[in-house]
N, C-alpha and C positions, 0 to 999 in steps of 0.2 A: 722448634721446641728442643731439639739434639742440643743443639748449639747451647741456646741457654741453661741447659742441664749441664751439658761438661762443664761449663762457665762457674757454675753455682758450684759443681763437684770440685773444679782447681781450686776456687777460692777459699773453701771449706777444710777442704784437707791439702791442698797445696803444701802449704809448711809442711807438713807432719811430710809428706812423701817427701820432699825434698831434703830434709833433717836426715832420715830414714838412707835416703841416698846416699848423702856425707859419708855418713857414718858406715854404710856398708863399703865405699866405693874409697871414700878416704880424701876423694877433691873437693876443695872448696869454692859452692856452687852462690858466693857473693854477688854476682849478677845478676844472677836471677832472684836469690830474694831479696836484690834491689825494688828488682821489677814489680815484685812481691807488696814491696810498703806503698808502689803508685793504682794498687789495685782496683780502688775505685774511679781513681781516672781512666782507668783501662775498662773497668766496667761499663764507665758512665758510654766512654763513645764505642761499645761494642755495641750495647744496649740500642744507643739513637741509630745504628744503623742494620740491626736486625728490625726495629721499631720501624724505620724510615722504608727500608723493603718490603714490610707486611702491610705498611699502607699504599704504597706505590704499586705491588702487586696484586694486592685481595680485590677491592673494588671491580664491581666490572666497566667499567670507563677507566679509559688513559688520559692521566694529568700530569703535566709534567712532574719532575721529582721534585721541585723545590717548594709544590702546593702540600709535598709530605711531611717537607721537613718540622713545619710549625708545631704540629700535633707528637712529631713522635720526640722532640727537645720535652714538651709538656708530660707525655707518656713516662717517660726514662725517668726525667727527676720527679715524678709522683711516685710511681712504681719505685722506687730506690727509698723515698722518702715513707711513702706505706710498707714498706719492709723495715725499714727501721723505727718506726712504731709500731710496727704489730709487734719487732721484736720482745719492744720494751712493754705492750700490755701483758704478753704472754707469760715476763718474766715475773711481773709483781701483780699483775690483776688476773689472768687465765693458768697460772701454774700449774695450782689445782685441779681447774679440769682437764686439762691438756695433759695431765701427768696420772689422773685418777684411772683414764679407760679408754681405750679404741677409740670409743660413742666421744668422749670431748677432745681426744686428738681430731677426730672426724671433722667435728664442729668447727675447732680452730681452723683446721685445713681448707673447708668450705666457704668459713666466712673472706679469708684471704684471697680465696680465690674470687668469691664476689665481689672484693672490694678493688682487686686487680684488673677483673673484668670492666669495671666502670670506668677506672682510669681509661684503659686504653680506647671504650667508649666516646669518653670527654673528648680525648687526642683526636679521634676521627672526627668529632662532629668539629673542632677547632681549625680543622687540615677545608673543612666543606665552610665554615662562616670565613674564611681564608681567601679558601679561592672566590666567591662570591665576591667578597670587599675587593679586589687585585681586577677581576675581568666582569664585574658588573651582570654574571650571570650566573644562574646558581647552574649545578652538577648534571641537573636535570634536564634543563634546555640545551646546555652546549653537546649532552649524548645527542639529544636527540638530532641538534643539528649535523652531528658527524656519521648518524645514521644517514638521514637524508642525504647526504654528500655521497655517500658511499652506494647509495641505492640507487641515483645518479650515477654515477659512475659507472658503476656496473650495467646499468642496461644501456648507454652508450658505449657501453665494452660489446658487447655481443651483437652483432647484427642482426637488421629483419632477417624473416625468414626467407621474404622472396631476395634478398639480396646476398642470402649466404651461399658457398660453396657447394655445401652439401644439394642445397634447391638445386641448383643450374645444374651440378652433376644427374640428378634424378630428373629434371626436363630434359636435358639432353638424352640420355637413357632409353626415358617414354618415347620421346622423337625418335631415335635410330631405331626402336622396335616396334612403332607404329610403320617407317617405313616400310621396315622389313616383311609384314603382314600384308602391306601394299603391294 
């Protein structure tokens, strides 16, 4: 969430600080508002790979990452594409409320974020009808089978008890201080 906040903040007032700088500083900072004019390219794949991480990460099952990538290519250009229409509602359909009071700032604020919320919804369920089509099992079964893998494992990791270290230490033990009572 940092991440995409500074992002939104460079891109928002980016210019203006950089102008700002010129002009206090006196160099001319034309590389960078090169970089400036590619900013939605630089969004786009900053976007699909913050997007790409929060699917690869959040879930609790490990998929590989390229079962993420479908959903968060989908995620980025909707999210990019619903910001640039809600732009455009707010500026000729929502002005007025968005401009009249807190309560339809609020409103506007909310509805964007429900309607962000669903996109990246969509993207995850997209990332899950994905993996299904690709390994013929949904998300569901292959956790489970990698539990059971694991839960095998593990109790072939750990020994009986009569054949662990600790046992034969404390057999032995008993014996030397049974004899000893002998």
């Amino acid at each position: 969430m940092a991440i995409v906040g500074v992002l939104i903040f460079v891109f928002v007032f980016g210019e203006f600080i950089l102008l700002f700088i010129e002009d206090f500083v006196g160099i001319e900072l034309d590389f960078i508002l090169q970089i400036f004019s590619l900013k939605w390219l630089v969004l786009f794949i900053v976007l699909i790979l913050i997007i790409t991480m929060v699917y690869f990460l959040v879930p609790n099952h490990r998929m590989h990452i390229k079962y993420a990538l479908p959903g968060a290519v989908f995620a980025t250009i909707g999210w990019m594409v619903l910001s640039q229409a809600f732009t455009l509602y707010v500026q000729f359909a929502g002005g007025e409320a968005a401009a009249s009071a807190t309560f339809g700032v609020f409103i506007v604020l909310m509805l964007w974020l429900y309607l962000s919320a669903i996109i990246l919804l969509l993207g995850a369920l997209i990332n899950a009808v994905y993996f299904e089509i690709k390994t013929g099992k949904s998300v569901q079964e292959v956790k489970i089978e990698k539990d059971n893998e694991e839960k095998d494992d593990k109790e072939k990791e750990y020994p009986d008890d009569s054949e662990s270290i600790q046992h034969k230490k404390l057999v032995k033990l008993k014996t030397v201080e049974k004899h000893k009572e002998d």
